[in-house]
N, CA and C atoms as a LAMMPS dump frame, in Angstrom:
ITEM: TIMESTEP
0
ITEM: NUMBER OF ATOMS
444
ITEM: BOX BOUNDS ff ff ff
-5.0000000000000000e+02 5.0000000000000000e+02
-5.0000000000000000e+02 5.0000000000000000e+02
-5.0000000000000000e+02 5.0000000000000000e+02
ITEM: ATOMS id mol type element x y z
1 1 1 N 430.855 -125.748 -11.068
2 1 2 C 431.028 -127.167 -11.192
3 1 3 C 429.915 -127.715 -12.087
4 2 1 N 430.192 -128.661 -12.845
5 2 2 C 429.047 -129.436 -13.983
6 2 3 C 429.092 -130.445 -13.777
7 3 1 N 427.222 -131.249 -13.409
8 3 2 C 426.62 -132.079 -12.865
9 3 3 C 426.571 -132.758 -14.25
10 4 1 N 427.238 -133.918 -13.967
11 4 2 C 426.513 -135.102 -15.271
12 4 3 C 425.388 -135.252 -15.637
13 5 1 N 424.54 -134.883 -14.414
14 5 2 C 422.974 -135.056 -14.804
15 5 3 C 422.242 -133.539 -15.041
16 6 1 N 421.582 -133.287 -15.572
17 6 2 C 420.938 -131.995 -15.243
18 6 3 C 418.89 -132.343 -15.094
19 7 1 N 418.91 -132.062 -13.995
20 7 2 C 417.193 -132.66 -13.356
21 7 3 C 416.123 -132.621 -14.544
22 8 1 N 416.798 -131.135 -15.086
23 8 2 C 415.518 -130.674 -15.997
24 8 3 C 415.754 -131.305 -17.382
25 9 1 N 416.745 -132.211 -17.503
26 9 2 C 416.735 -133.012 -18.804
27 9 3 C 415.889 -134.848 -18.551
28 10 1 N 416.052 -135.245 -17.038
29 10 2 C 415.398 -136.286 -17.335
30 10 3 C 413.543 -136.079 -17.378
31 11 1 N 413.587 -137.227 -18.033
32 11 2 C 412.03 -137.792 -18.099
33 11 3 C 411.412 -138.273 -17.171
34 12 1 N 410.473 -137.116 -16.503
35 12 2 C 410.036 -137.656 -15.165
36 12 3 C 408.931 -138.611 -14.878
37 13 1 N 408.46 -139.255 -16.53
38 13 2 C 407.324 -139.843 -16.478
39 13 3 C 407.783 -140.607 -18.05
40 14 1 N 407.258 -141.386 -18.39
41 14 2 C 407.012 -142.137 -19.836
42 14 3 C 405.339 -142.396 -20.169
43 15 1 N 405.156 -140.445 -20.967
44 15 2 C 403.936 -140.533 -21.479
45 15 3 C 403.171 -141.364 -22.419
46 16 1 N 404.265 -141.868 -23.083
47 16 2 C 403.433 -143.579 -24.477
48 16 3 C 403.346 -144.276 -23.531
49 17 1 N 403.885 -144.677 -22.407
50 17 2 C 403.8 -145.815 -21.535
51 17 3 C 402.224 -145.747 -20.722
52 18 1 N 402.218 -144.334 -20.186
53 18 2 C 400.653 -144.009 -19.547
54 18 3 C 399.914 -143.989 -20.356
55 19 1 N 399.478 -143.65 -21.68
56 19 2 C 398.711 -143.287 -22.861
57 19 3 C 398.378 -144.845 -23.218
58 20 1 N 399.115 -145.582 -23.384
59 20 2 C 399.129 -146.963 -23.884
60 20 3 C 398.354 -147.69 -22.848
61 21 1 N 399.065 -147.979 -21.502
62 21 2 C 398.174 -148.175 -19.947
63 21 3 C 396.803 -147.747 -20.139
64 22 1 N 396.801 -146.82 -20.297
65 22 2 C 394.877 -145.907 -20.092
66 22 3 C 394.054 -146.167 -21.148
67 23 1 N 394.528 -146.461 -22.361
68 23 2 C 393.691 -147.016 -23.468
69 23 3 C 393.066 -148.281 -23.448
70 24 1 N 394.51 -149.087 -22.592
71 24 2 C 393.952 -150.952 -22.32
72 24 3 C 393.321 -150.936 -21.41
73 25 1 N 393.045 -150.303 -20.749
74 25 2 C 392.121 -150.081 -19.219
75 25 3 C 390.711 -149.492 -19.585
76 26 1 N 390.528 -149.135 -20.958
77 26 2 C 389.359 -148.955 -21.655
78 26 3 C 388.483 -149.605 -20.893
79 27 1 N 388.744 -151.032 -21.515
80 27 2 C 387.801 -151.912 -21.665
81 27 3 C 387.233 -152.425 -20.395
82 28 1 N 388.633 -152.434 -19.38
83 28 2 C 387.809 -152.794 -17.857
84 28 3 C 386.906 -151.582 -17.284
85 29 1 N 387.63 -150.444 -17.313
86 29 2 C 386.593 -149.36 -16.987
87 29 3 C 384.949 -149.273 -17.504
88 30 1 N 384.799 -150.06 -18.715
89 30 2 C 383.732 -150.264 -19.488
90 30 3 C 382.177 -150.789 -18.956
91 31 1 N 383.288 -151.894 -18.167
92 31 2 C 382.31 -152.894 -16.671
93 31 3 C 381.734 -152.343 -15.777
94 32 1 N 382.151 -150.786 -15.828
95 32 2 C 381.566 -149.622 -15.147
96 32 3 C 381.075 -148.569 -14.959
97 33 1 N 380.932 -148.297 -16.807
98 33 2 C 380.246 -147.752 -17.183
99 33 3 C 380.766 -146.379 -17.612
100 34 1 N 382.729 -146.408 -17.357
101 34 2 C 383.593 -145.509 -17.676
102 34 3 C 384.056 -145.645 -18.636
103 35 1 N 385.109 -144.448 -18.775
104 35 2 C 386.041 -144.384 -20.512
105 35 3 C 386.982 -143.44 -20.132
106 36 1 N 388.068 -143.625 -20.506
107 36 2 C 389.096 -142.368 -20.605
108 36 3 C 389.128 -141.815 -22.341
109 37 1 N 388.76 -141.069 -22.46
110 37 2 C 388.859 -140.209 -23.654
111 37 3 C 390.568 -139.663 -24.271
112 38 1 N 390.995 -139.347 -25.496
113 38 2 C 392.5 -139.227 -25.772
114 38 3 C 392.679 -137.912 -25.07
115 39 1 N 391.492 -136.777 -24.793
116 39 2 C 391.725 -135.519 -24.517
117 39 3 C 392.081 -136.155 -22.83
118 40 1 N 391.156 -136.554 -22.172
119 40 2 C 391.388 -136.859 -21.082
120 40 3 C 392.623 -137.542 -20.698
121 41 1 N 393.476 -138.155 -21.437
122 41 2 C 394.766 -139.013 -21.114
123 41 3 C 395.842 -137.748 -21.468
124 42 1 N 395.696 -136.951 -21.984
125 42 2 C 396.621 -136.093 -22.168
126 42 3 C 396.425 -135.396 -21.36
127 43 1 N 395.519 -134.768 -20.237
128 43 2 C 395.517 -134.193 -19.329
129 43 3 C 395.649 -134.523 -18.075
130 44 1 N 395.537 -136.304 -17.715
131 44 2 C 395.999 -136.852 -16.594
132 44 3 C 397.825 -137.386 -17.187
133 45 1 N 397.738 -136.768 -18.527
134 45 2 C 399.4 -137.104 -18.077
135 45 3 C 400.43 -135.545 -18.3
136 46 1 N 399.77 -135.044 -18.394
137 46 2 C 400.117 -133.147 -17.819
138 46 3 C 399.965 -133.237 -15.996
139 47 1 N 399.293 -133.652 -15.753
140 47 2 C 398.938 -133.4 -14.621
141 47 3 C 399.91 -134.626 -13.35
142 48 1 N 400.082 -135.274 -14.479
143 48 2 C 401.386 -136.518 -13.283
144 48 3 C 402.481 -135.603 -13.549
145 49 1 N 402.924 -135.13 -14.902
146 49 2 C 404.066 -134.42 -14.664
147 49 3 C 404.305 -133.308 -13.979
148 50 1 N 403.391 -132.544 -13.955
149 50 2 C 402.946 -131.283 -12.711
150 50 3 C 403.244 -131.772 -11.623
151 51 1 N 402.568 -132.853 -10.8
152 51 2 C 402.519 -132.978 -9.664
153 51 3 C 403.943 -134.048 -9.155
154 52 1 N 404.697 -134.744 -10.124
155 52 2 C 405.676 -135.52 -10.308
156 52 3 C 406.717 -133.792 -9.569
157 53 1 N 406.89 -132.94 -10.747
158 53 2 C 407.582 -131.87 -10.644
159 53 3 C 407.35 -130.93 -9.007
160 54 1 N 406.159 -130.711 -8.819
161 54 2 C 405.917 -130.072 -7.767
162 54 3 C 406.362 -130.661 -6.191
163 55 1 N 406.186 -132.821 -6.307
164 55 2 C 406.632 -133.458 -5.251
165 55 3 C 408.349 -133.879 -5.283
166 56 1 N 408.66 -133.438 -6.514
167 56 2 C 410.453 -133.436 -6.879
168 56 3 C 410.647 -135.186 -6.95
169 57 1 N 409.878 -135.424 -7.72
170 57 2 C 409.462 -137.038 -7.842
171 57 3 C 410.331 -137.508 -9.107
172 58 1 N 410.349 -138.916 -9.254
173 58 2 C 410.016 -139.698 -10.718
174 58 3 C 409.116 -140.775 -10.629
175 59 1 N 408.579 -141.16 -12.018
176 59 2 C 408.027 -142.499 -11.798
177 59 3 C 409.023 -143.322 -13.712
178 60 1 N 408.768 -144.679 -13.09
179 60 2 C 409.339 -145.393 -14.197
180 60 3 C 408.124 -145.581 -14.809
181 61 1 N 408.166 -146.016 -16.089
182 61 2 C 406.924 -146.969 -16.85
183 61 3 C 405.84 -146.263 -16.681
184 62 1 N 404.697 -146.965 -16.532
185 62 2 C 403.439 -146.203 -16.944
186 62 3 C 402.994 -145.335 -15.036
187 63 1 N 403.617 -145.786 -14.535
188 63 2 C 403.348 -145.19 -13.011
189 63 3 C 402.112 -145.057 -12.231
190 64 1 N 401.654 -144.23 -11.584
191 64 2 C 400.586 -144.491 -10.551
192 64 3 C 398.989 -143.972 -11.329
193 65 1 N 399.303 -143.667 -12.293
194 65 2 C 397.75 -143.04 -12.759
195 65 3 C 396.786 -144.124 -12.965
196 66 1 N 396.974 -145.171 -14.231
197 66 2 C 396.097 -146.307 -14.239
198 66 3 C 396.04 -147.09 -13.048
199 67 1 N 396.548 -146.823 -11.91
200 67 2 C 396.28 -147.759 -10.745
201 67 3 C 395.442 -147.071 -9.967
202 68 1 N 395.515 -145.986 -9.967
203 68 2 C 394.277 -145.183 -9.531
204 68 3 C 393.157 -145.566 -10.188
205 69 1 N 392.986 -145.175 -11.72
206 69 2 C 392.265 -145.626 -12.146
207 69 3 C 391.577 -146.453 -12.488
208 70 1 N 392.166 -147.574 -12.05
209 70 2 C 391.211 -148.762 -12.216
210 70 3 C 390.924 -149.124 -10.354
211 71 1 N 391.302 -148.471 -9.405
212 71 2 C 391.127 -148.789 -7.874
213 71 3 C 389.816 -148.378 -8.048
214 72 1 N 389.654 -146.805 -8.695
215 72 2 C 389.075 -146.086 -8.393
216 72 3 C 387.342 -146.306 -9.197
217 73 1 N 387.868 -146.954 -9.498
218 73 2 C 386.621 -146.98 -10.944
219 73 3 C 385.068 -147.665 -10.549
220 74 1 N 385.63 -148.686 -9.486
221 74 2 C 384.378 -149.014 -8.732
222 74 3 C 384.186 -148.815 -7.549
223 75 1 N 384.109 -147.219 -7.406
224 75 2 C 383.913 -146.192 -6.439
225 75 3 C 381.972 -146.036 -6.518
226 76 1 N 381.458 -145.924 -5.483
227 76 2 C 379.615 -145.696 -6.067
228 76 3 C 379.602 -143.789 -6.275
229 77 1 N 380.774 -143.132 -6.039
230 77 2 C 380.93 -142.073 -6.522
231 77 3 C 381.918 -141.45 -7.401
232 78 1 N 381.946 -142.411 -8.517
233 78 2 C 382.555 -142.094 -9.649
234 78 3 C 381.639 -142.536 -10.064
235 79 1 N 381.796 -141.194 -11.853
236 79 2 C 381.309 -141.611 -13.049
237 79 3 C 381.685 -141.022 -14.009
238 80 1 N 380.749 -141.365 -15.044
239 80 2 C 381.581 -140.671 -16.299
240 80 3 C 381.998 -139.209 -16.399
241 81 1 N 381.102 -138.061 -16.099
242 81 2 C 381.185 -136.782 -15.903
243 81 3 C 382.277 -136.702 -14.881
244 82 1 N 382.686 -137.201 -13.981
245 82 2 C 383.964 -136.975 -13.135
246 82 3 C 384.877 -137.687 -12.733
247 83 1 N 385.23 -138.642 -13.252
248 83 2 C 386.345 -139.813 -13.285
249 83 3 C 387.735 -139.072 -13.691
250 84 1 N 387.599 -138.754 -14.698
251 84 2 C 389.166 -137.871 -15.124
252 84 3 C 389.305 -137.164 -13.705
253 85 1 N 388.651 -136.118 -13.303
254 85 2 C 388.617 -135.294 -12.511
255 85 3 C 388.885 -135.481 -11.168
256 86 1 N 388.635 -136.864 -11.096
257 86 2 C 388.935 -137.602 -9.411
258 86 3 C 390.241 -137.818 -9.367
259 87 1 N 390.569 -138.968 -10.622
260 87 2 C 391.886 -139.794 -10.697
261 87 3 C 392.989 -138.09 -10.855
262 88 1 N 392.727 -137.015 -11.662
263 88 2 C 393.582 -136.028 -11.305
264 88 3 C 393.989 -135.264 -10.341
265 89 1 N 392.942 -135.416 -9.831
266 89 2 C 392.981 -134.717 -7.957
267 89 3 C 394.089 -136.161 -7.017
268 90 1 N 393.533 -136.994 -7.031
269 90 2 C 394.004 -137.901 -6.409
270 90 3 C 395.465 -137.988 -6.814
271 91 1 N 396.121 -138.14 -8.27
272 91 2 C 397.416 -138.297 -8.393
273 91 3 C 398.317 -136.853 -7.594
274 92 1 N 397.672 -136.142 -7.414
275 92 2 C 398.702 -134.815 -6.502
276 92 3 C 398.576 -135.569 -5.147
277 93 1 N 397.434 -135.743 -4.667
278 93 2 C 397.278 -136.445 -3.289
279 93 3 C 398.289 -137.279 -3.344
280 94 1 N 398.4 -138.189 -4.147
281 94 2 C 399.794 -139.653 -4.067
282 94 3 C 400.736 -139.159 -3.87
283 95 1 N 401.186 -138.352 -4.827
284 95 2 C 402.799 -137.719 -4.711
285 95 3 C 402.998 -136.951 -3.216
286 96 1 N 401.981 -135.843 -3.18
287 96 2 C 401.987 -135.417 -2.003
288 96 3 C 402.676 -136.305 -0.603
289 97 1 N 401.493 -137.125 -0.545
290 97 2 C 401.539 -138.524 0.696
291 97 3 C 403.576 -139.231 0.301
292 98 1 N 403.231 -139.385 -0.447
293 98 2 C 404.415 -140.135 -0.677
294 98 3 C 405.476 -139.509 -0.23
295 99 1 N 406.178 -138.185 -0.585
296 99 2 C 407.02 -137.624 -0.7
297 99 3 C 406.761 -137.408 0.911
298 100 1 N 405.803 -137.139 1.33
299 100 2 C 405.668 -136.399 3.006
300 100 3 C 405.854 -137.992 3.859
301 101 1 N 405.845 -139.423 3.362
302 101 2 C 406.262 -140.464 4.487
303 101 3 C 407.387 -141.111 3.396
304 102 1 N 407.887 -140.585 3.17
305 102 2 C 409.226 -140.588 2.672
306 102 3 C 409.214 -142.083 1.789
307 103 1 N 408.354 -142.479 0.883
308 103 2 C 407.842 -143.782 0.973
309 103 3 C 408.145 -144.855 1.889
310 104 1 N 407.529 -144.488 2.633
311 104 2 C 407.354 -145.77 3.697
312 104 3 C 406.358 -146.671 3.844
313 105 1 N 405.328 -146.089 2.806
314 105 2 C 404.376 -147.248 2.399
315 105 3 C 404.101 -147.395 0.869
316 106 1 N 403.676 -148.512 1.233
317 106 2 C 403.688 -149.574 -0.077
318 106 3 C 402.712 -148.445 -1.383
319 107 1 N 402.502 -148.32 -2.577
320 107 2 C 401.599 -147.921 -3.318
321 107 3 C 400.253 -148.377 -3.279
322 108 1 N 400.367 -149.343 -3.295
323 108 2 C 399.233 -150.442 -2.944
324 108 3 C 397.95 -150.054 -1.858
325 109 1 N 398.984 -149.623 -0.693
326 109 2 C 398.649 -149.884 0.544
327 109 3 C 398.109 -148.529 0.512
328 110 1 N 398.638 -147.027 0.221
329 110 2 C 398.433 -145.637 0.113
330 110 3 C 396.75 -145.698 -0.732
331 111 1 N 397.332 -146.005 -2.005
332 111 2 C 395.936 -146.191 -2.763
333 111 3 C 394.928 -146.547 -2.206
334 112 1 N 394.695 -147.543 -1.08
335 112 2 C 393.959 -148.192 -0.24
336 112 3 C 393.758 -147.526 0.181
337 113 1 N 394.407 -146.466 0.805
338 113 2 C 394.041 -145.923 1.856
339 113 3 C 393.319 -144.45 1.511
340 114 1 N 393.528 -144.201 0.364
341 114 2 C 393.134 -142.675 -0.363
342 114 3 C 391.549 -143.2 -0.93
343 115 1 N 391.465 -144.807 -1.361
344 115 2 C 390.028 -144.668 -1.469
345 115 3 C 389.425 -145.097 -0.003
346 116 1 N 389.587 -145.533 0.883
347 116 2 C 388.82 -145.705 2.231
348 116 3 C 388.242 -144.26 2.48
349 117 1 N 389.446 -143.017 2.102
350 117 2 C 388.909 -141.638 2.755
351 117 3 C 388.124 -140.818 1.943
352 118 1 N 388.434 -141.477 0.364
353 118 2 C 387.158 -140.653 -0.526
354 118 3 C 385.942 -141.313 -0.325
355 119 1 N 385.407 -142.497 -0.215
356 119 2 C 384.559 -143.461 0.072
357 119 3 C 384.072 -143.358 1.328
358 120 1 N 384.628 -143.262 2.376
359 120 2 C 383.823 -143.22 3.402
360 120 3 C 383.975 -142.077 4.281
361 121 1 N 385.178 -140.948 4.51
362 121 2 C 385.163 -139.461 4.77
363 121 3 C 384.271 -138.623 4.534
364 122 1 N 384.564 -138.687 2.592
365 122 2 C 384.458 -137.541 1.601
366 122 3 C 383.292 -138.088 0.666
367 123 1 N 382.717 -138.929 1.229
368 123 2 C 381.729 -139.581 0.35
369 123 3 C 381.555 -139.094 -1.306
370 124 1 N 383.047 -139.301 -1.824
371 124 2 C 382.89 -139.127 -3.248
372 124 3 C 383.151 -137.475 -3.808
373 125 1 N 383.652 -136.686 -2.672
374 125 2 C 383.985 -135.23 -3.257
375 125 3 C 385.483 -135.103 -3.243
376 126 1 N 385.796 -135.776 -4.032
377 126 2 C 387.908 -135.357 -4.096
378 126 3 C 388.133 -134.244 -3.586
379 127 1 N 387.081 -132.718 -4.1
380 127 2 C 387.436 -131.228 -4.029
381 127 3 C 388.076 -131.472 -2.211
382 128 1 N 387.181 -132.193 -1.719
383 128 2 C 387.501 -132.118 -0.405
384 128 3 C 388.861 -132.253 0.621
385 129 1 N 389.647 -133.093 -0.563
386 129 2 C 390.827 -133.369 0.369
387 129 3 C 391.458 -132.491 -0.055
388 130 1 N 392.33 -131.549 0.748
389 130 2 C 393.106 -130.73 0.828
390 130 3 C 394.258 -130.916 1.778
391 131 1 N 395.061 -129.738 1.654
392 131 2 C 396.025 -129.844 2.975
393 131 3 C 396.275 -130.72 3.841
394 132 1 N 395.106 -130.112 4.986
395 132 2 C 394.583 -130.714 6.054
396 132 3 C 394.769 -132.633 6.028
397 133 1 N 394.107 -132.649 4.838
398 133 2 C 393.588 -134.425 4.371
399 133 3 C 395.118 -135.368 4.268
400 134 1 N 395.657 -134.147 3.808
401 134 2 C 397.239 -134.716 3.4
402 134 3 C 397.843 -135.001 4.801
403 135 1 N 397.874 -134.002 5.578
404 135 2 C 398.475 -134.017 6.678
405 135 3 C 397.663 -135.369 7.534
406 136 1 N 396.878 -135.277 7.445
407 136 2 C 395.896 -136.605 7.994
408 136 3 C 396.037 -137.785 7.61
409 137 1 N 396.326 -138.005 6.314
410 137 2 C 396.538 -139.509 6.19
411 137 3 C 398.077 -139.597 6.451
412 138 1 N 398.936 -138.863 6.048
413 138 2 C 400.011 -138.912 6.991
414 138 3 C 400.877 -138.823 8.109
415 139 1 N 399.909 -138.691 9.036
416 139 2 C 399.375 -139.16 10.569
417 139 3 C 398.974 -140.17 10.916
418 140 1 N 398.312 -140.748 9.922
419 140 2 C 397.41 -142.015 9.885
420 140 3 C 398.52 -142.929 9.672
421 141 1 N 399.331 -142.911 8.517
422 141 2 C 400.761 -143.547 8.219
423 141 3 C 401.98 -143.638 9.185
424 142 1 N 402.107 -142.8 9.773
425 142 2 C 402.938 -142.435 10.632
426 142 3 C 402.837 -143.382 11.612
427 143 1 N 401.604 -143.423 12.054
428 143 2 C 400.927 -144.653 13.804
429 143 3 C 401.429 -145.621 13.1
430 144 1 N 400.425 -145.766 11.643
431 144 2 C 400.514 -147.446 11.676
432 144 3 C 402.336 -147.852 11.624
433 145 1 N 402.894 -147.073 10.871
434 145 2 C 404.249 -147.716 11.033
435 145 3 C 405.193 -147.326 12.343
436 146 1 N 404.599 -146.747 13.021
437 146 2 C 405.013 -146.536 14.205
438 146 3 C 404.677 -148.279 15.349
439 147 1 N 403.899 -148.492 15.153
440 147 2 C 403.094 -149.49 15.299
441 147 3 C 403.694 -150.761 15.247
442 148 1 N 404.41 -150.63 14.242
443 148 2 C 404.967 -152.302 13.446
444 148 3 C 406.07 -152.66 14.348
């Protein structure tokens, strides 16, 4: 039987859309003493499509990376030497979370909640969240909307 769609033909991301996003976010990141570099935008947008692919995801438009990145930016453990490196760890964490509470929470609200646990958990070591971390904030998700 032949599917009108075939998965591996759509576009699971719109890389000019993120590339374009992360360049105008220059300037606020600037206030902080950050920068996304062109090498660096091409590797946080390899790395949404990786983790887009791995959580069997899509995103429209420029999607969750510059929102990380600018949440994240006035972190007291970010900086220039590891900012790419956070916001890339963290976008697997999103998809992860997401896909595991079936979005049942807001982006907004997740993001919030991924810097509360690098900030005050992980005091600034992304390496740290793993598995475990995943399964934890989606436990954490689980109450609160259990809750409502």
């Amino acid at each position: 039987m032949r599917s009108l769609i075939t998965v591996n033909t759509i576009p699971l991301s719109d890389p000019v859309l993120l590339k374009n996003a992360l360049v105008d976010l220059n300037g606020f990141l600037s206030e902080y003493g950050l920068s996304i570099t062109d090498k660096q935008i091409k590797r946080l947008s390899d790395a949404r499509v990786k983790a887009l692919r791995a959580s069997g995801r899509i995103e429209l438009g420029e999607g969750i990376v510059p929102v990380l990145a600018r949440e994240f930016s006035s972190c007291l453990f970010v900086n220039e030497n590891n900012f790419a490196d956070v916001i890339e760890k963290l976008t697997y964490i999103f998809f992860e979370v997401k896909t595991a509470v079936c979005d049942r929470i807001s982006d907004k609200d997740l993001v919030r909640l991924m810097k509360d646990f690098y900030e005050n958990r992980y005091f600034g070591f992304a390496g740290n969240f793993g598995e475990r971390d995943v399964d934890v904030l989606v436990k954490l998700i689980e109450l609160e909307l259990a809750g409502k």
